[in-house]
N, C-alpha and C positions, 0 to 999 in steps of 0.2 A: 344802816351805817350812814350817818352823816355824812355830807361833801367833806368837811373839815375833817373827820377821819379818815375820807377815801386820799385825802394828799398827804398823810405820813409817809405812804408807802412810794408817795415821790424821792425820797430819802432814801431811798434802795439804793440806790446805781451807784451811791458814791460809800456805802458801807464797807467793801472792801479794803479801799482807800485806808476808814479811819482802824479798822482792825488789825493790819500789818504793822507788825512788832511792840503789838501788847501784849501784855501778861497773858497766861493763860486763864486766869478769873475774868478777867475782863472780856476776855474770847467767849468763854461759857459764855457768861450775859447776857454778849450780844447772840450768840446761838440761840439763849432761850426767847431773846425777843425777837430774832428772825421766826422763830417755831412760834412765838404770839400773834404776828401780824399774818404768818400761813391760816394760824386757826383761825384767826377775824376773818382772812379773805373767804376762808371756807364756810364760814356759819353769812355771811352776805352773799353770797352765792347762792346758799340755800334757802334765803330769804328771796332773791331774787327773781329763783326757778319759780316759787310759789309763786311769787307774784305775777310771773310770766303766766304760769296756767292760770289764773284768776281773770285774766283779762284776755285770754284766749277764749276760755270759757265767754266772758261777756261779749267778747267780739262776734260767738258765734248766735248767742241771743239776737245780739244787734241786727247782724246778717237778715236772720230769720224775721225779723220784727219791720225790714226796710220791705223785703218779699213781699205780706203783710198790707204793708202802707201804701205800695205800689202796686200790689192787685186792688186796694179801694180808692187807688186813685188819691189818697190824701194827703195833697201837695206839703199841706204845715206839718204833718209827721215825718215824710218824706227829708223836709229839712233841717229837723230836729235832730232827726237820726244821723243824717250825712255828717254834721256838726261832732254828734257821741264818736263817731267811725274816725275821725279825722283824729281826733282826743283820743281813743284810744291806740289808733297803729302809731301816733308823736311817741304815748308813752311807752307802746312798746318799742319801737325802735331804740329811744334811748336808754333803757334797762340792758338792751340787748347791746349796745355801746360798750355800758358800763361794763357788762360781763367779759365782754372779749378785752376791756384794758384790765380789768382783772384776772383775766388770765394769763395776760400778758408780766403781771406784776408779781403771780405766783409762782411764774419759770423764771423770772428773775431771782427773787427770794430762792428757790429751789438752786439753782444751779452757784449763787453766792454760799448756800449751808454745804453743799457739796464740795465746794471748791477749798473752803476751810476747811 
């Protein structure tokens, strides 16, 4: 999911607001597009966990490859590698970002379907 789609669900907080004393068709709607942007947050999530083990995975190669570099003593691998390790705990940390405001954005969504 794009940035550009992960800030629809900035429009959350105030959906309440627009649903109080609409029609009941119009209530559906917006139910089923609360239940669309649950499934989106859910299928980027699931996209996300993979992505987390993919480069947990490579993090551990890394690990293993500096071990490696630093028993032969080979400074320019040594700071090849440090560089990869750097690159990849940035990208995980902000996956892991994104995950926790997305979960933050599904107990929002959740407790707005519930409260209609």
């Amino acid at each position: 999911m794009s940035d550009s789609d992960r800030h629809v669900f900035a429009r959350v907080s105030s959906f309440s607001a627009h649903t109080s004393g609409d029609s009941s068709a119009k209530f559906q709607q917006a139910k089923r597009d609360l239940d669309g942007m649950l499934e989106k947050l859910r299928v980027q999530n699931d996209e996300d966990r993979e992505t987390l083990r993919r480069f947990r995975a490579r993090l551990t190669r890394v690990r293993r490859a500096k071990i490696r570099a630093t028993a032969s003593g080979d400074r320019g691998v040594l700071y090849e590698i440090d560089g990869e390790l750097r690159k990849i705990l940035i990208r995980l940390r902000r996956i892991d970002a994104e995950m926790v405001s997305m979960q933050e954005d599904r107990n929002k969504i959740s407790i707005l379907v519930i409260e209609q």
